[in-house]
C-alpha positions as CSV (number, residue, x, y, z in Angstrom):
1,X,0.0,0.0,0.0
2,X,3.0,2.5,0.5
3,X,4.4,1.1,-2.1
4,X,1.4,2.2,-4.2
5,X,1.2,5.7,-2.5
6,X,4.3,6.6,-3.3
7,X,4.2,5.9,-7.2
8,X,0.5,8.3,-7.1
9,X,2.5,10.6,-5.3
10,X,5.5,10.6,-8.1
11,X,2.6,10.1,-11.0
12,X,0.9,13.5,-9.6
13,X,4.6,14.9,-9.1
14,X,5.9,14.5,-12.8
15,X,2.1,15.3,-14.2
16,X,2.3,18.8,-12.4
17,X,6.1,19.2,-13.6
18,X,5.0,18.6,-17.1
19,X,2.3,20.8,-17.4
20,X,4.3,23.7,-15.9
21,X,6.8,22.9,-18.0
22,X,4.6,22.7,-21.0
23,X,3.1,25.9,-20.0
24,X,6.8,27.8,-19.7
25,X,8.0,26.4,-23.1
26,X,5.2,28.1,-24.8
27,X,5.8,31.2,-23.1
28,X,9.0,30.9,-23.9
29,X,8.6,30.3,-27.2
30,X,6.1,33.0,-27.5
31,X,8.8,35.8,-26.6
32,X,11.6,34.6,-28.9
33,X,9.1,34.4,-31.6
34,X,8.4,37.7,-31.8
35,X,11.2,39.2,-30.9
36,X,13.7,37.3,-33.0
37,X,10.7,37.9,-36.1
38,X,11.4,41.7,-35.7
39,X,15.0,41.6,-35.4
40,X,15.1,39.3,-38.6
41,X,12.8,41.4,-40.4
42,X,14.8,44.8,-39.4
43,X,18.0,43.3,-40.6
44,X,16.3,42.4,-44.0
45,X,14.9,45.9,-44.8
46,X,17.7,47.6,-43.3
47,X,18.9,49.4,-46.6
48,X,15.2,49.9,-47.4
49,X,14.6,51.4,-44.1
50,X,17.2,54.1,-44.3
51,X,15.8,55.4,-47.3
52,X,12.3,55.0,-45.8
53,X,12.3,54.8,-41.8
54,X,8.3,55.2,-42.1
55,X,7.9,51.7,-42.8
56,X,9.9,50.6,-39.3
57,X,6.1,51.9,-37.9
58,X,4.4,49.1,-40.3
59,X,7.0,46.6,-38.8
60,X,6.8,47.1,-35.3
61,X,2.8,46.9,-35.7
62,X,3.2,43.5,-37.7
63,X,5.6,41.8,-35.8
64,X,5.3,43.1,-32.5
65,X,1.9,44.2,-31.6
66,X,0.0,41.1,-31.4
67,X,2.1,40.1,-28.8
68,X,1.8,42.7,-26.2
69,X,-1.4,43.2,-24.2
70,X,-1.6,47.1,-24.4
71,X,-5.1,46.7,-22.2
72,X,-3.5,45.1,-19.3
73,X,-0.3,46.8,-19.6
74,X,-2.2,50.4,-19.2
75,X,-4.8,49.3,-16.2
76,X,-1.0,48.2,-14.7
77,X,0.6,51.6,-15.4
78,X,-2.5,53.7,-13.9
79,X,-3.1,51.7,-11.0
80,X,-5.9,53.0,-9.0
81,X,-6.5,55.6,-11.0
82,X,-7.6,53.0,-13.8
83,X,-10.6,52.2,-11.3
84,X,-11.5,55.8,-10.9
85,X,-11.6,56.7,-14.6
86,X,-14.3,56.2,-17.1
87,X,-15.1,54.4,-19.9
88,X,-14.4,57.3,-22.7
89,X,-10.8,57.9,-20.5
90,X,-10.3,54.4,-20.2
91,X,-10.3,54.1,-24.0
92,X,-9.0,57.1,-25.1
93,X,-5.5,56.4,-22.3
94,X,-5.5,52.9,-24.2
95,X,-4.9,54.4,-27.7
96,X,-2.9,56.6,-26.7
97,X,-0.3,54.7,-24.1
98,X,-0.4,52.1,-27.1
99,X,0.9,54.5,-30.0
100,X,3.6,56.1,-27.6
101,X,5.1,52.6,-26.9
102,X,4.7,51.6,-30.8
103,X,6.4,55.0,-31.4
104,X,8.8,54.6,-28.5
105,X,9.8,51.0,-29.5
106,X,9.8,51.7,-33.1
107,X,12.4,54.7,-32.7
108,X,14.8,52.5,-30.5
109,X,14.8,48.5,-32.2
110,X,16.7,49.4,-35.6
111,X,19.9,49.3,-33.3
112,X,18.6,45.8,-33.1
113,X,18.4,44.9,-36.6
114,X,20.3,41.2,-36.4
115,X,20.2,41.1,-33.1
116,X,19.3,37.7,-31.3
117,X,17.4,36.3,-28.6
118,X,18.4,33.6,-26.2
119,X,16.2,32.5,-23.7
120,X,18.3,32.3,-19.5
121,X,14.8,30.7,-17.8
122,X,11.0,31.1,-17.0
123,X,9.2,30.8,-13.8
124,X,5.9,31.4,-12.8
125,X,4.3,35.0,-12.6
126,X,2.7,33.9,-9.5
127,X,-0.6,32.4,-10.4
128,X,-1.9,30.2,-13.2
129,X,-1.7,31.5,-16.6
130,X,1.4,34.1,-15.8
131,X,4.8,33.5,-16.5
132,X,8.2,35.6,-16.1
133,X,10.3,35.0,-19.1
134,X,14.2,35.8,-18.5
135,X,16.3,36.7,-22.1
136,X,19.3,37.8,-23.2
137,X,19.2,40.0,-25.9
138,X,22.5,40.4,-28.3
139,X,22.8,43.0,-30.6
140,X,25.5,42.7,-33.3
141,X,28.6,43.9,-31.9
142,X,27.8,44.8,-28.9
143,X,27.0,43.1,-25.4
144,X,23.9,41.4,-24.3
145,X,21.8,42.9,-22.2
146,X,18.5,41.2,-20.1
147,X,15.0,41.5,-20.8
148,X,12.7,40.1,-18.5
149,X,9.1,39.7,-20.2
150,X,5.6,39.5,-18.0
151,X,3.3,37.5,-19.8
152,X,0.1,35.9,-19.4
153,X,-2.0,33.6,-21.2
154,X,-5.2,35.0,-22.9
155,X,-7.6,33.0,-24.8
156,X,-4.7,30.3,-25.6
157,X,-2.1,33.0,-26.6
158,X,0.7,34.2,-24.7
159,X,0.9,38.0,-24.2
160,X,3.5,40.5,-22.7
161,X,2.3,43.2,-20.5
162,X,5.3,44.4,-18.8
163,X,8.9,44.6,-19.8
164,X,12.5,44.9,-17.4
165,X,15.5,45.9,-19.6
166,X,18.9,46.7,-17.9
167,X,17.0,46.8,-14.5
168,X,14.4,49.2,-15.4
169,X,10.8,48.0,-15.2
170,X,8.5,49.7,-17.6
171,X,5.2,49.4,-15.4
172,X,6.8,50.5,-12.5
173,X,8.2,53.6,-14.4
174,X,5.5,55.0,-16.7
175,X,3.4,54.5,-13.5
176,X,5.3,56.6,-10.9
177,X,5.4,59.6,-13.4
178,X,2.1,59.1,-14.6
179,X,1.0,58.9,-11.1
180,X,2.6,62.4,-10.4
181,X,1.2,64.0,-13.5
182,X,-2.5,63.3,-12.7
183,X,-1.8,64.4,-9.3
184,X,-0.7,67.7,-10.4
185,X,-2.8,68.2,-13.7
186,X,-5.8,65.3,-13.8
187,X,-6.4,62.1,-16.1
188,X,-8.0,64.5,-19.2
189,X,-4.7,66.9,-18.9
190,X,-2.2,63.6,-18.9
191,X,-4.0,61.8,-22.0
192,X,-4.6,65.3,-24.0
193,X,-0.5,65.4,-23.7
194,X,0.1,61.7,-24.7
195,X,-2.5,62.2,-27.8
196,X,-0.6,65.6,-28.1
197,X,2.6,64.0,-28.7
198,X,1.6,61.2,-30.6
199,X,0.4,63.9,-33.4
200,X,3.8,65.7,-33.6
């Protein structure tokens, strides 16, 4: 009988190993997917992109944007004050936290073109569905740096909604400043500045 416990015990052991490992390999896999896609893709079109740099826009919002989760990653970044804002300032700080990343990344990843991906570990994000995906990123000629990806699974897809590069944590950051600006200005004044800058 403890014979027979034991080898349950082991089954139930190895079957809860194996899903979480399933689970962190898809994550995984997930992250250097789109990241090495982009970097591939930049390297490609680099001659075509510095005669055009407009189309490193269309890029980034192929390769990229289906993997982040711009919804969770901007009710992260406001915090409470996502629970105190209303629907039209819900939306409108969506669209507009989502094209100053797009136009933030977009500006900084053709110093990645050829760069690649290699993946240091996963773990869980501290509840089913949520992984923390450690990288090392390698641009050509230069040093790898780390990239720590938040991701999630939604509706059988694994999405990023927070980043960590060289120690600074993107949530964490956009909130604190954010946070400050509505306390000095309001929500409408902090939005009417992103959508602002987007235009320019």
């Amino acid at each position: 009988m403890k014979h027979l416990s034991k080898i349950i015990i082991l089954f139930l052991i190895f079957s809860f190993t194996s899903i979480a490992s399933a689970k962190n390999v898809a994550a995984e896999t997930a992250v250097l997917k789109a990241n090495n896609a982009i970097f591939a893709e930049l390297e490609k079109r680099k001659a075509e992109l510095k005669s055009n740099p407009k189309i490193l826009q269309s890029i980034v919002e192929k390769q990229v944007t289906p993997f982040i989760d711009f919804e969770a990653m901007a009710k992260l970044t406001l915090g409470k004050q996502w629970k105190k804002a209303s629907q039209d300032q819900r939306v409108r700080f969506v669209k507009a936290y989502r094209t100053m990343l797009i136009n933030s990344y977009a500006k900084n990843m053709i110093a990645y073109a050829g760069a690649a991906m290699t993946i240091k570990s996963s773990m869980s994000g501290g509840r089913p569905g949520y992984e923390v995906v450690r990288t090392l990123i390698t641009p050509k000629g230069r040093a790898a740096v780390e990239a720590n990806y938040d991701v999630r699974n939604k509706s059988g897809s694994w999405k990023a909604y927070n980043i960590e590069i060289l120690g600074l944590n993107l949530i964490t950051n956009f909130r604190t400043n954010f946070t400050r600006e509505i306390s000095r200005t309001g929500l409408d004044a902090l939005i009417a500045r992103l959508e602002k800058n987007n235009a320019s």
